[in-house]
N, C-alpha and C positions, 0 to 999 in steps of 0.2 A: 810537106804541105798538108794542112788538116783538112779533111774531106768537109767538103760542105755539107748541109744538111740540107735532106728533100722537102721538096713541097709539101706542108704539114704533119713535120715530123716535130715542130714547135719550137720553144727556146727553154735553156739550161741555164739556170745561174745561181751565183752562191749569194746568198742574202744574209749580208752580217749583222744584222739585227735581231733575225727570228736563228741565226746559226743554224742555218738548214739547206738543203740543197731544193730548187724552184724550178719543175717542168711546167711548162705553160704550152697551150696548141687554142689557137684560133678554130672555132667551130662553127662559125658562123657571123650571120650580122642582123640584128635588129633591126625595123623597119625603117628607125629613124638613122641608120648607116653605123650606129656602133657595133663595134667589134663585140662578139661573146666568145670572155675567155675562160677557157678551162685549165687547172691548175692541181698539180699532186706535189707534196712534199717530204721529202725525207731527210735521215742523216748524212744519207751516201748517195748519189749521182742515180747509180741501178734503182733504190728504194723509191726516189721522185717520179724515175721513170715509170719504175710500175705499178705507182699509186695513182702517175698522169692516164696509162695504161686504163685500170680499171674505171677511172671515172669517164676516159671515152668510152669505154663498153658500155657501160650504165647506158649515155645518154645515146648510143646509138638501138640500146632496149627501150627508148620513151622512159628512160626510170631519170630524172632531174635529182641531184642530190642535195639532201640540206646541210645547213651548217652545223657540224658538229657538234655544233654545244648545245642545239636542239633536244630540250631533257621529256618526258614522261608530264613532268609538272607542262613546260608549255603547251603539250596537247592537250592536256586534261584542262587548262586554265582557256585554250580558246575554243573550245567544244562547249565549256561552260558560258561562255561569252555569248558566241557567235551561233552554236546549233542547237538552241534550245527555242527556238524561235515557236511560235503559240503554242509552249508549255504558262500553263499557269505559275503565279510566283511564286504558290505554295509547294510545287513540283520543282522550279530553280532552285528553293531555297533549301530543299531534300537533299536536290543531288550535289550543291557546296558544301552543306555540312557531310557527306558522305565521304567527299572527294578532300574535304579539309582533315579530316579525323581517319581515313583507312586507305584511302589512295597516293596522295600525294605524301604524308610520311615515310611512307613503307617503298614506294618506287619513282616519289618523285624526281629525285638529283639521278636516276639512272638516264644515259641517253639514250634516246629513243633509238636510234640505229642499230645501239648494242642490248638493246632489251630482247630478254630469251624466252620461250615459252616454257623453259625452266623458272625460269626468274618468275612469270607470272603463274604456272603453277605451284610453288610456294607458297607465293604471297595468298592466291586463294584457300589453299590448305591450312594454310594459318589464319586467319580469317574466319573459317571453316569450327576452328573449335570452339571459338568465342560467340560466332555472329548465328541467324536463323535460314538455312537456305534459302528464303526469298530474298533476307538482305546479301548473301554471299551472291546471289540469282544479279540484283542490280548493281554490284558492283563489279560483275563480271562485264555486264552490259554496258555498264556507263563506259568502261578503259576499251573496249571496242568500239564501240562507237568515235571515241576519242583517237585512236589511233588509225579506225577505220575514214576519219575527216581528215586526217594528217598522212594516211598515203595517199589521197586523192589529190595532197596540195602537194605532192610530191615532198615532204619532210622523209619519208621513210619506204623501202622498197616494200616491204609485205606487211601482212598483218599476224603476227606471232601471236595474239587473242584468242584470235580464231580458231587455232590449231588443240586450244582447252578447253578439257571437258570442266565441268562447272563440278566441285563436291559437294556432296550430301554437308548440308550445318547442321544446326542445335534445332529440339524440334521448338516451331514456334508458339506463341500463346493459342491455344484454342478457340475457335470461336464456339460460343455456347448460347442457350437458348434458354428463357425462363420456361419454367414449368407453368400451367394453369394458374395454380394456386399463386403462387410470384409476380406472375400476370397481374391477375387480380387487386394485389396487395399493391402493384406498383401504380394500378389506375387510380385505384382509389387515393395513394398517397398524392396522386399527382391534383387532382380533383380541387382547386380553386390555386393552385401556381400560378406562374408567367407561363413555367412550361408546361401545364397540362394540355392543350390542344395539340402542342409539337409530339409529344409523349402517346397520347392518343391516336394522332394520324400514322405515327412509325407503327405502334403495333398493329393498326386496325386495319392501316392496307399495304404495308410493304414500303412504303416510298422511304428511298434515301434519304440519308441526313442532307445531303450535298444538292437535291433536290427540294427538304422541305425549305432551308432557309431563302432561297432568293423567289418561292413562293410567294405571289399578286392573289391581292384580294378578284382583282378581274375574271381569274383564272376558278375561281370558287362557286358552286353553285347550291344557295343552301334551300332554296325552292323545292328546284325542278319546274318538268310541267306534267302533276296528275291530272291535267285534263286531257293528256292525250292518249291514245289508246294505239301499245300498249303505254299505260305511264310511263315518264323519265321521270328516274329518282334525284334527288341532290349527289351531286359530282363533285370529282374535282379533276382539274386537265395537270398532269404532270409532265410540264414539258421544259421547266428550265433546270436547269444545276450552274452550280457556283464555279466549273469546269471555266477553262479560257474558253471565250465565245461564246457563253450562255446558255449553249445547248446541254439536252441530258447526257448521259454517258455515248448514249451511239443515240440515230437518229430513230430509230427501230425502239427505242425506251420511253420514245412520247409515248404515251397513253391517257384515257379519261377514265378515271376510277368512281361508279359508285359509293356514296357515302356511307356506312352503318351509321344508324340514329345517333350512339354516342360520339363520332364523330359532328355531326350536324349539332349537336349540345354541345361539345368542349370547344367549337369555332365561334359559334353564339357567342360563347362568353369572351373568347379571344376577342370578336369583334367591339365589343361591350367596354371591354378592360381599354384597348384600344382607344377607342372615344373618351374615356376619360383619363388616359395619358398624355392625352392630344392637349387635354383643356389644363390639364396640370403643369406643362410644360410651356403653352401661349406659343411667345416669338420661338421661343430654342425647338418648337420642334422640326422635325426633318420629311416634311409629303413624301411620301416614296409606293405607294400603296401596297407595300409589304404587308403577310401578311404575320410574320414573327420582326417583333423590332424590341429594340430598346427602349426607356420610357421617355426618349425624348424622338423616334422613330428612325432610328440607326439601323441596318440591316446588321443581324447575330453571326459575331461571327463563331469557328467553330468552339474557340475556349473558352465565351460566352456558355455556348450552351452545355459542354462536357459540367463546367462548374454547377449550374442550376440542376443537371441531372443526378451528380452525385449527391447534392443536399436532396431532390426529392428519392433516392434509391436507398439511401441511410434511412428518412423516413418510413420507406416501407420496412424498414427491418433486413436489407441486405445488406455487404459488402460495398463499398464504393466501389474501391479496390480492386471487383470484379467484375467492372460492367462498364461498360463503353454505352453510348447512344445507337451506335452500330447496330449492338445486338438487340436491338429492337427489331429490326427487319429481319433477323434470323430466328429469333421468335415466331414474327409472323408466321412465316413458312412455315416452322416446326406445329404450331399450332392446327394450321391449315391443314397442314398432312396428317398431325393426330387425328381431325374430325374427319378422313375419308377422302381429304380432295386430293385428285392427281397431280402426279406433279406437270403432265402437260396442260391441267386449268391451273397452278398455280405460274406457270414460266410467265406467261403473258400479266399478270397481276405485277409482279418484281420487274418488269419491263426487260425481259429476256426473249430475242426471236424466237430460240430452240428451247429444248430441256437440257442440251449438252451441258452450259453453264448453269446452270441452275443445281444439275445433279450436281455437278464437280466441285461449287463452291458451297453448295449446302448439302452436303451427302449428311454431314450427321444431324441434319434437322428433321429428313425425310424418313417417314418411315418404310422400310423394306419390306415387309410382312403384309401380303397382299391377302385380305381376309376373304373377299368375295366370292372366291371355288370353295373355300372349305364351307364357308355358311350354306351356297347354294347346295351340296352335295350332300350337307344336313339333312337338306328338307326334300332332299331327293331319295334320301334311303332313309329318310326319319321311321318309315315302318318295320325295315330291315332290324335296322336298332331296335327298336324296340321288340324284337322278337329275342334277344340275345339274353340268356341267363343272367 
């Protein structure tokens, strides 16, 4: 007579369909009174058993197990979906193309469960010869994150991500600074454009690209008030960026910046140009009281303004080629720090709390070469000196 089987030792059967052998064990019950069955399969009797085996261990470790065919691509596809929540579009649409072109090719049809941090250090390493460490940097980032959302929905038991170190890539484009003289030549060039006042406020106080375009006339001060004592000069409040949610980069980068006179003349005219784009335009224009727009009052977007800058950067006599809008605020700083300022009065200018990011991201704009001991100790032993053969 065949021994019975004990209480939750489950059930065995041969399934001629899938030709496989089927352990099953009841683990519990759902609130609404169904049964939760757990299930291993194999070729042979023993194999079912100890594949039913291993997935009551799992789920007696809180580890729920997915379904196998659960790939690489479907994490990275709902990570993209689902957790990228107030990321801006222009930040979603980065990390699809990233995840379209170096992720999902390379380890997408891998399953998740069987992904090795072999497998993923490869893929980085190869990556590695082609890409820039900050892009090898995000794409390390994005498949953690991605797998780190999918062992929390229990898809997979650990994070094998995590467990790699990131390699050194290709070095990246540099950022660079104009000299004086290129300064110059680029103000000048820019001097009755669309973009001269954009072009003028990037280098004259720092502010972001990302920052000047969803810049308000409200927000502008081309006054002041010299009656008061001490006088307020003309300002300007920098407090939005084109970020999801409007704010600057962090909440600590609002700032009110002092004008330079040539900024208060290249706004002038911006406002000027303005009034009569308004009146050129009639119905089709757009109130928005921006104060960079289109000529029918559009807010610029970013490849709006790259294109207008590299027509006025040819003008001056440079490269297009090699010049971004960006490095206008790396400029700045470099500029800043050639005429003597510290870089803890320049952090607060760039809207940085500390000087840690300031130095880090603009270390080669700043200059190192601290003159002030050796001058002072000039005219401390100037008599010294001058006793010497």
């Amino acid at each position: 007579m065949t021994e019975r089987r004990g209480r939750g030792d489950g059930g065995l059967h041969w399934d001629k369909k899938r030709q496989r052998w089927i352990a099953s064990v009841t683990i519990g019950y759902t609130p609404a009174g169904k049964r939760i069955v757990r299930r291993g399969s194999g070729k042979t009797k023993t194999e079912a058993k100890a594949k039913l085996k291993k997935v009551i261990r799992d789920h007696e470790d809180g580890l729920a197990i997915a379904a196998t065919g659960y790939t690489v691509a479907n994490a990275v596809n709902d990570w993209l979906a689902y957790g990228l929540s107030n990321r801006s579009q222009a930040t979603v649409d980065k990390y699809q193309t990233l995840a379209a072109t170096h992720v999902i090719p390379k380890l997408g049809a891998r399953k998740l469960r069987e992904l090795s941090a072999q497998d993923v250090e490869k893929w980085l390493a190869a990556n590695a010869k082609t890409l820039s460490s900050s892009t090898v940097g995000i794409l390390h980032s994005m498949l953690n994150r991605a797998v780190r959302r999918a062992m929390a929905r229990d898809k997979v038991k650990r994070n094998v991500v995590e467990l790699c170190t990131i390699p050194k890539g290709q070095e990246g484009r540099p950022s660079k600074s104009l000299t004086l003289v290129e300064a110059q030549a680029l103000l000048d060039a820019a001097e009755g454009t669309t973009l001269e006042a954009y072009i003028v406020l990037s280098m004259l106080i720092g502010a972001r690209t990302e920052e000047l375009r969803p810049l308000h006339w409200d927000h502008v001060d081309l006054i002041g008030r010299p009656e008061q004592d001490p006088p307020v000069p003309p300002s300007v409040m920098v407090w939005r960026s084109v970020r999801e949610g409007g704010d600057t980069k962090t909440r600590k980068s609002r700032r009110t910046l002092a004008l330079p006179k040539r900024c208060v003349v290249a706004l002038t005219r911006q406002r000027d140009r303005q009034i009569e784009d308004r009146k050129a335009a009639g119905k089709d224009w757009h109130e928005s009281d921006l104060v960079f727009t289109s000529t029918v009052g559009t807010q610029l977007d970013a490849a709006n303004v790259r294109r207008a800058f590299r027509r006025v950067i040819k003008a001056a006599g440079l490269n297009p080629k090699d010049w971004t809008p960006r490095e206008l605020r790396h400029s700045f700083v470099s500029l800043m720090s050639e005429a003597g300022v510290t870089v803890e009065e320049i952090a607060p200018l760039v809207g940085h709390a500390g000087t840690r990011v300031t130095e880090a991201v603009y270390r080669h704009e700043l200059r190192p070469v601290l003159l002030h001991g050796a001058a002072t100790m000039d005219k401390i032993f100037a008599h010294a000196t001058a006793k010497e053969p």
